[in-house]
C-alpha positions in Angstrom: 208.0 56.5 68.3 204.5 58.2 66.9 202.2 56.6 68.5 203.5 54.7 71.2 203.1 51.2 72.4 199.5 49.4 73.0 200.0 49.2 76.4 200.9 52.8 77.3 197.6 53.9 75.3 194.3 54.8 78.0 192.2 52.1 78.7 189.1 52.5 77.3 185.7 50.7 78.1 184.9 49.9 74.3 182.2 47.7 75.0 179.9 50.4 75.9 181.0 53.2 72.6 177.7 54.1 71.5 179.1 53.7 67.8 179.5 50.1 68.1 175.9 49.8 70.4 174.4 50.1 66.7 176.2 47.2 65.4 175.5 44.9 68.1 171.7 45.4 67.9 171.8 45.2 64.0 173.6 41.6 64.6 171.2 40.7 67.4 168.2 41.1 64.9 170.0 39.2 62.1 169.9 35.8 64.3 167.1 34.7 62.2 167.2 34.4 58.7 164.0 33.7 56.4 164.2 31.2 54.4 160.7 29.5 53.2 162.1 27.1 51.0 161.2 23.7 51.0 163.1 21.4 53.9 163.4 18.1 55.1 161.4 17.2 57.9 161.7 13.6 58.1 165.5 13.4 58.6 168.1 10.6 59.7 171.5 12.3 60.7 174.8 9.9 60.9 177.2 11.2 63.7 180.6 9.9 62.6 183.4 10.8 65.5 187.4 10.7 65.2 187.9 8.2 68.4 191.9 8.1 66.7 194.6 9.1 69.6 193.8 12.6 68.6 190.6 12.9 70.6 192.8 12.9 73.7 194.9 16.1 72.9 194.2 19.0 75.1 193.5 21.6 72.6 190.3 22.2 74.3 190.5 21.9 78.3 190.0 19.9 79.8 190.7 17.4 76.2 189.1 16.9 73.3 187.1 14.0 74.1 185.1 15.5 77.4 184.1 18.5 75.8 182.8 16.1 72.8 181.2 14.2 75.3 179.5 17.4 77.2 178.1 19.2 74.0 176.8 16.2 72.6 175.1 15.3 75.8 173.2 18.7 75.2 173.0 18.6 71.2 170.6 15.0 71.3 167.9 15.9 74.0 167.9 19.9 71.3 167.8 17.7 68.3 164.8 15.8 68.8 162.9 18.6 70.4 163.5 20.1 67.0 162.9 17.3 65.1 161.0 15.0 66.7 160.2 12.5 63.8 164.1 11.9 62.5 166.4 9.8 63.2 169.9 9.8 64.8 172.8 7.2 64.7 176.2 7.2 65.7 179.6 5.8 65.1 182.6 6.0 66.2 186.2 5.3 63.9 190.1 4.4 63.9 192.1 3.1 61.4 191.7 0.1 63.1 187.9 0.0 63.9 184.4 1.0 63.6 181.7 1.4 66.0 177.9 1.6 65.1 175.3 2.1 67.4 171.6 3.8 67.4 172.4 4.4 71.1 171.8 7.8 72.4 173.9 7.3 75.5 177.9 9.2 74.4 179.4 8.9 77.5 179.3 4.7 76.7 180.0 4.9 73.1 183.1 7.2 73.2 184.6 5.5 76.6 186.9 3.2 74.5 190.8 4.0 74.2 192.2 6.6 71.4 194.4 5.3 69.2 196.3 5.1 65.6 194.9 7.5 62.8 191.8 8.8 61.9 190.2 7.0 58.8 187.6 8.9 57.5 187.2 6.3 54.2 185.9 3.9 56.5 183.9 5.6 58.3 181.9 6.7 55.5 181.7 4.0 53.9 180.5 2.4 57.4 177.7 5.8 57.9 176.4 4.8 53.8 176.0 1.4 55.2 173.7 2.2 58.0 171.5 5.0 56.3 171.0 4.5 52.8 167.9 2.2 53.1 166.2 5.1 54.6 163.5 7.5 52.8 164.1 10.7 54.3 166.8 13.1 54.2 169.5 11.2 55.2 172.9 13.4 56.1 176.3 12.6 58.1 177.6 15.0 60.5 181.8 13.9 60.6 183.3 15.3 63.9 187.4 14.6 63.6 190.1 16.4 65.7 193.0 14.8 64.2 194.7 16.2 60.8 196.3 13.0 60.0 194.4 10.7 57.7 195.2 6.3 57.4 193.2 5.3 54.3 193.7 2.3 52.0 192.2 4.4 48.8 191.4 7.5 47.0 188.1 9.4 47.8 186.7 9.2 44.2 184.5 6.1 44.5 182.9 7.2 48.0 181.9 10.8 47.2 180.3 8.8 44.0 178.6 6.6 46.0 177.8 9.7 48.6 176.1 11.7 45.4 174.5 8.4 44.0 172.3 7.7 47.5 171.9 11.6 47.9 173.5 11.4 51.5 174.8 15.2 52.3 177.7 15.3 54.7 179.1 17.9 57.0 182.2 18.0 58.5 183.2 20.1 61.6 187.0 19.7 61.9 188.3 20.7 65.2 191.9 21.1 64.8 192.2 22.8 61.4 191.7 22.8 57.5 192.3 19.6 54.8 191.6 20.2 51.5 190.2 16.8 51.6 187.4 18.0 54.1 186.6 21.0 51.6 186.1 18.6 48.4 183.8 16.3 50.1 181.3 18.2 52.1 181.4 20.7 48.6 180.6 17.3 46.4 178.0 16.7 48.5 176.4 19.8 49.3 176.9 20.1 52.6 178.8 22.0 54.8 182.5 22.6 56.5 183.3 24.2 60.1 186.3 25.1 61.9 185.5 25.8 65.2 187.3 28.8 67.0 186.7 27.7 70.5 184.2 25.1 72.4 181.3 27.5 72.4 181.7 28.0 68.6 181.6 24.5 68.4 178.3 24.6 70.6 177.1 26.7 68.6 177.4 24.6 64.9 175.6 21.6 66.4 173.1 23.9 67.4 172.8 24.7 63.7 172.3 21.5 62.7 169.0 20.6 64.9 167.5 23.2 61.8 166.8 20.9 58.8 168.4 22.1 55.9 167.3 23.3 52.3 166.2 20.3 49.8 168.6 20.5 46.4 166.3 17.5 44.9 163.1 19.0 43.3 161.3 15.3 43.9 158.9 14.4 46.6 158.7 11.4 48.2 155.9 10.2 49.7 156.8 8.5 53.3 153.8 6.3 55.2 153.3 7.1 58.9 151.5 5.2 61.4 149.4 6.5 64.3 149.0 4.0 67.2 146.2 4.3 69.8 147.1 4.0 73.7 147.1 0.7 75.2 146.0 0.9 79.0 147.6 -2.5 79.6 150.4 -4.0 81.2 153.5 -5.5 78.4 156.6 -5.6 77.3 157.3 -3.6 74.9 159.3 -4.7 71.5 161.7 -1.7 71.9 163.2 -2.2 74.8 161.8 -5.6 76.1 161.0 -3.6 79.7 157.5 -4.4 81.4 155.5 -0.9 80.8 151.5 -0.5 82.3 151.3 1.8 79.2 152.1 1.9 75.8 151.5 2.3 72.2 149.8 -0.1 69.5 151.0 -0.1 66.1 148.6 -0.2 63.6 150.0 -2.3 61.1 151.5 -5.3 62.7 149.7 -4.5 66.6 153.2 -4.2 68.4 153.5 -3.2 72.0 155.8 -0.2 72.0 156.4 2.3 74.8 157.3 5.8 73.4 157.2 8.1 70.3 158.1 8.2 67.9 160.2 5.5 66.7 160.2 3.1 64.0 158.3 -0.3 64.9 161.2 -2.8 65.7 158.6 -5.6 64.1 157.1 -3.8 60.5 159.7 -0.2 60.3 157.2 1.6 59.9 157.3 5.0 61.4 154.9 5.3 64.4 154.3 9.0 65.4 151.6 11.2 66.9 149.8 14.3 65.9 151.6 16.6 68.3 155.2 15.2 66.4 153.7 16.1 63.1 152.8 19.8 64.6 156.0 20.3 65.6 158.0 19.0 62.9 156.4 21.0 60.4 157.3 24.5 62.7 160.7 24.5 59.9 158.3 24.2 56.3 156.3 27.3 57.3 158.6 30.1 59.3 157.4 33.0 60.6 158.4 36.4 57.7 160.3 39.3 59.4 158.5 41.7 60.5 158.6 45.3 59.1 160.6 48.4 60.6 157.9 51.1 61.6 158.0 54.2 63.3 158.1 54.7 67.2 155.1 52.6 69.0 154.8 50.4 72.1 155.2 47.0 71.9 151.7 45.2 72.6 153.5 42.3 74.7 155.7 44.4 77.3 154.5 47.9 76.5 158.6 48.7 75.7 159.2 51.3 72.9 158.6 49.1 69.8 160.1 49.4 65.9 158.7 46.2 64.4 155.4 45.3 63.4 153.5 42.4 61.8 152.1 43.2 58.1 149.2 40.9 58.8 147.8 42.3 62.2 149.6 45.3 62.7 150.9 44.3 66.5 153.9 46.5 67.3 157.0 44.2 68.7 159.9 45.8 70.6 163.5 44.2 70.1 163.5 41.7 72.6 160.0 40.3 71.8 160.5 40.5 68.0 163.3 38.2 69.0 161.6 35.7 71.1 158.5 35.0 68.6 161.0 34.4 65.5 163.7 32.2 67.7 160.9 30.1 69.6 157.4 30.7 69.1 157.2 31.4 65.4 154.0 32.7 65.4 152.7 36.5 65.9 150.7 36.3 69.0 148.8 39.3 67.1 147.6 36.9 64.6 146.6 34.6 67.2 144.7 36.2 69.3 
């Protein structure tokens, strides 16, 4: 036979062919993409999870439901770090029942028993329920590992009533395709994910901590509140917990502990400057820098090929990296 069979062929250390090193570095630099378009800052995102018997198949070790459990253990504390004036909500669905909490704690919410079909018409319905009061961006995130579906109706009226509130939804399917899947998140702009293992999944909620583009060309104006410190002992109307320090809301003088949050007495949406700083990191990204001859990069003094068109500071890979993923800023500019 030409050729011979795969496993009579040398073994070869492919990893380290210098004609593929190229490639690598080229997909390294394209991590971050530009994009200055306008994006929602203020968001509210829905989490909507399959709790049907599905959740309990083993098609990630050690099932379904633990590695659920794990990543979005790590997604929450990522999300608000990223977007520390939205909102997130969760619930959990069956064909039987739904589940709605503002709870950030998983491990409680998804310790119930899996069973009967996944239906995701109730669940929506259920998600446009809890979100369509709000102002901002509102979106649902729809994680489902089963490919069976138990609904009472057609789709129609709920992707109308999805486009008519503006509520985008994304759905990360971990077991496979449904054309069903497709139509919605397409009628609703969002987006569609099939995971190919548990760090790919990882690695989609990580994608969604980034606030997405704005289709809607209108601008709505949101008020904020900033309370002042209170040095006093209360309880506060959040969590009804004694606290020796706290917050004061400006509009109705509620004792609250943390930010931000909404006030549990007037909803309005207490935050503090530092929240507004970081929230607006996504409206105003950092541009690529420009591909320039050999110099030395003025962080590490490493050989360095990028530069900044404003200063002129040379970056080498690594750095050039680092300020676009986390600081994005040019620490030339800042200086």
């Amino acid at each position: 036979m030409v050729g011979g069979f795969a496993w009579e062929k040398e073994y070869k250390r492919t990893w380290l062919d210098d004609e593929r090193s190229d490639t690598i570095k080229e997909f390294k630099l394209n991590k971050f993409v530009y994009n200055d378009r306008k994006k929602g800052v203020l968001r509210h995102l829905h989490i909507l999870i399959d709790i049907s018997s599905s959740i309990d198949k083993n098609d990630y070790l050690p099932s379904i439901r633990k590695n659920v459990i794990r990543s979005l253990e790590k997604f929450i504390p990522t999300f608000f770090l990223e977007n520390p004036i939205s909102g997130l909500s969760f619930s959990t669905v069956n064909e039987k029942t739904v589940k709605s909490t503002n709870s950030v704690e998983i491990a409680d919410l998804l310790n119930q028993k899996g069973e009967g079909n996944f239906s995701l018409l109730n669940g929506l319905y259920d998600a446009i329920d809890q979100i369509k009061s709000y102002t901002f961006c509102r979106e649902i995130l729809v994680i489902v590992s089963s490919l069976v579906l138990k609904d009472p109706d057609s789709y129609t009226d709920v992707i109308d009533l999805l486009r008519k509130h503006n509520i985008k939804v994304n759905i990360i399917s971990l077991c496979g395709e449904l054309m069903i899947y497709k139509n919605i998140v397409e009628s609703t702009g969002g987006k569609f994910f099939v995971p190919l293992n548990i760090d790919h999944f990882n690695y989609i909620l990580r994608c969604m901590t980034v606030p997405g583009e704005l289709n809607s060309s209108t601008i709505n104006l949101i008020k904020l509140g900033f309370p002042k410190v209170i040095y006093e002992e209360g309880v506060c109307a959040c969590h009804l917990q004694l606290q020796s320090v706290g917050y004061e809301c400006p509009l109705c003088k509620t004792f609250i502990c943390s930010l931000p949050m909404g006030c549990p007495i007037c909803e309005l949406q207490l935050v503090s400057s530092l929240n507004i700083a970081k929230a607006f990191q996504h409206m105003y990204p950092l541009a690529p820098f420009t591909k320039c001859c050999n110099g030395v990069c003025f962080v590490c003094n490493s050989p360095g090929n990028f530069s900044c068109e404003k200063c002129n500071s040379v970056y080498c890979d690594s750095c050039d990296l680092f300020v676009h993923n986390n600081l994005n800023f040019c620490l030339g500019c800042k200086n």
